[in-house]
N, C-alpha and C positions, 0 to 999 in steps of 0.2 A: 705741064704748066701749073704753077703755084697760084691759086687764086685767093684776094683780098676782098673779103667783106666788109670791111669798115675799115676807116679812116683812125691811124691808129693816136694820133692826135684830138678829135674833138669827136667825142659818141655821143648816144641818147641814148634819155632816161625819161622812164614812164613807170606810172603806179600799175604794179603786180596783179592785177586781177582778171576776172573774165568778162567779157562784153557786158554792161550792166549792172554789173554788183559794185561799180562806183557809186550811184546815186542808192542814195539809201535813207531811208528813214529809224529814226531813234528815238523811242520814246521812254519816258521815265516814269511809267503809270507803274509800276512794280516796286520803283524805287522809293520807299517811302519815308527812309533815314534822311533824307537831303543832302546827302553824300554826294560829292561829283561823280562822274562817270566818264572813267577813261577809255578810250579808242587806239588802238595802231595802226598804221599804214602803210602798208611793206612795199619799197620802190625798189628796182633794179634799173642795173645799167643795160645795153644792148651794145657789147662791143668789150673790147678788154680792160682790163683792170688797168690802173696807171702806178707809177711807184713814187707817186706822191698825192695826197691828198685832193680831191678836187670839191667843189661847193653845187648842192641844187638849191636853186632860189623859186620860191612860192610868191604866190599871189594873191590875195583877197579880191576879188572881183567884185564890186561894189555895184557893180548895176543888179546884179543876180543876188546879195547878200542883206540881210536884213538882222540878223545877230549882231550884238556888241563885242569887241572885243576884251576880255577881262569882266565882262558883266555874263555873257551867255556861253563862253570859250576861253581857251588860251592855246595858244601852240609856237612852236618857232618858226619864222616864215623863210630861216636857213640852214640847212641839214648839210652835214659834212658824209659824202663817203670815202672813208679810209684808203690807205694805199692797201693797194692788194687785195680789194672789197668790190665786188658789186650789188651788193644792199644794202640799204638804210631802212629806216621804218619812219614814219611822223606819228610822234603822236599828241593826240589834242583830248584836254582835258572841259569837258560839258559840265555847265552850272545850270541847276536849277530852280535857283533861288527867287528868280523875277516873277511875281506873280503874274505877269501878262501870257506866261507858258502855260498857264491853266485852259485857258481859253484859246491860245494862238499860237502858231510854230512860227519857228525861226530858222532860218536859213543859210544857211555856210557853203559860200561857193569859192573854191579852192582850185585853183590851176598853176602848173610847172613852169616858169620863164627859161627860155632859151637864155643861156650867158657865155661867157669864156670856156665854159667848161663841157659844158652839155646842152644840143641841140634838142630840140623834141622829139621826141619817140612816137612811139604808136601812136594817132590819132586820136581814139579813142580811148584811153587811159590817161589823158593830160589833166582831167578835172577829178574833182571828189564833189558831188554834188550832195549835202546831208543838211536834210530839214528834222528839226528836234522839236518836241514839248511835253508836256506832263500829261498829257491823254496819248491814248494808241488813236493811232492813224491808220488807216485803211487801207494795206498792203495795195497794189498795183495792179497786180497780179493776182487778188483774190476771185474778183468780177463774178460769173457766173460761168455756163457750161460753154466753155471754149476753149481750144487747145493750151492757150497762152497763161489763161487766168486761172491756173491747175490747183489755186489753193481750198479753192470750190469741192472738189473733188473729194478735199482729205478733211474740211472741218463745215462741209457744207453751207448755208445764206449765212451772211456778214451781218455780224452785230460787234456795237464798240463792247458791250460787257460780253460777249465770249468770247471776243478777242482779248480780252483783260483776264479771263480767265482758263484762257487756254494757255497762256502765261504763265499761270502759276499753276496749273497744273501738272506742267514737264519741267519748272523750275527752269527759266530761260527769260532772258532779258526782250527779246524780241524776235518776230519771224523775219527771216530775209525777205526782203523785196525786190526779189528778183528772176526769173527763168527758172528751173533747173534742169540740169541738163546730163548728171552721172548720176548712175544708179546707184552709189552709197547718197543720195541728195534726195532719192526718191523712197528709199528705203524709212530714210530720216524722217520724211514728213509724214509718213503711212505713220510712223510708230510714234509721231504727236500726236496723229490724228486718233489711234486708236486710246492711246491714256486720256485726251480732252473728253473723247466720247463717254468712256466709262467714266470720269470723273464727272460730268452732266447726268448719267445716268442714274448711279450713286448719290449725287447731292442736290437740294432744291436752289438754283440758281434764279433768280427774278429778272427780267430785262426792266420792268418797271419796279424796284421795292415795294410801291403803291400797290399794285396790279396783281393779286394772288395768283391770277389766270395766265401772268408771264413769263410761265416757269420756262428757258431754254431747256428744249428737249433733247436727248440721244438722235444722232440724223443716222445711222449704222444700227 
């Protein structure tokens, strides 16, 4: 017996990623040309390709969103996938120009509408949840000594300036805020951990400028 999995008329579509690496934060403390900062979004389908074009339609959720549009963002809020295609990408372009991001994030909450074309997918891939501003934010996942909050582990107690400069120490826009959960992820973070550490060690870093006594030390 031939069995059917999907419905070869109306499938679903969900953003590409792994449980959690939707929500994520983005900061711009590195960025210091005032250049936008581009993002992609890689969506798939869950089911077969069609041989004509079909449309995913997005959503600004306004209860959960606090970003202007064309003031803190831009993106298209309708994405074509081709015939013969099961992915697209969204991508949105971050401004930093508002002086309110010095002091305050802003918030983009982004979810997939069911239409003619495409029912909703996985559950938990429906949204892009991303708070931005011009200071680093405090990873989620940093916390302290527990299994979940493993960022602990590889750059030791939270501070915003070494988290600013753990930054520019491995020449990277920002730390994921999220799990990890494969060993090339784990690999990854030992080997920021050990270039932040020798870079502290090597240079006098101040957590106060004021403070000669707040030099951030080597935690390795």
């Amino acid at each position: 017996m031939k069995y059917s999995y999907y419905d070869k008329g109306k499938t679903t579509v969900h953003f590409k990623y792994k449980e959690g690496e939707n929500d994520m934060k983005l900061s711009f403390a590195t960025h210091v040309d005032g250049k936008p900062i581009e993002r992609v979004f890689p969506l798939e389908i869950a089911g077969y390709a069609s041989e004509k074009e079909r449309s995913v339609e997005l959503e600004i959720v306004d209860e959960y969103t606090t970003a202007i549009k064309d003031v803190h963002y831009s993106m298209s809020e309708k994405l074509i996938i081709r015939d013969g295609h099961y992915h697209d990408t969204l991508k949105i372009t971050f401004y930093n120009t508002d002086p309110v991001l010095d002091s305050e994030e802003r918030r983009l909450y982004i979810r997939i509408k069911a239409n003619d074309d495409f029912d909703n997918g996985i559950h938990y891939l429906q949204h892009l949840d991303i708070r931005f501003t011009n200071e680093v934010q405090e990873p989620t996942c940093w916390g302290t000594r527990d299994v979940y909050t493993y960022m602990y582990y590889y750059f030791g107690t939270y501070s915003k300036m070494k988290h600013r400069y753990i930054l520019v120490a491995n020449g990277i826009e920002e730390l994921p805020d999220h799990y990890i959960y494969e060993f090339e992820d784990r690999v990854m973070f030992n080997n920021w951990g050990i270039i932040a550490n020798n870079y502290f060690r090597d240079h006098v870093v101040l957590e106060d400028p004021n403070d000669p006594n707040s030099r951030i030390l080597p935690w390795k």
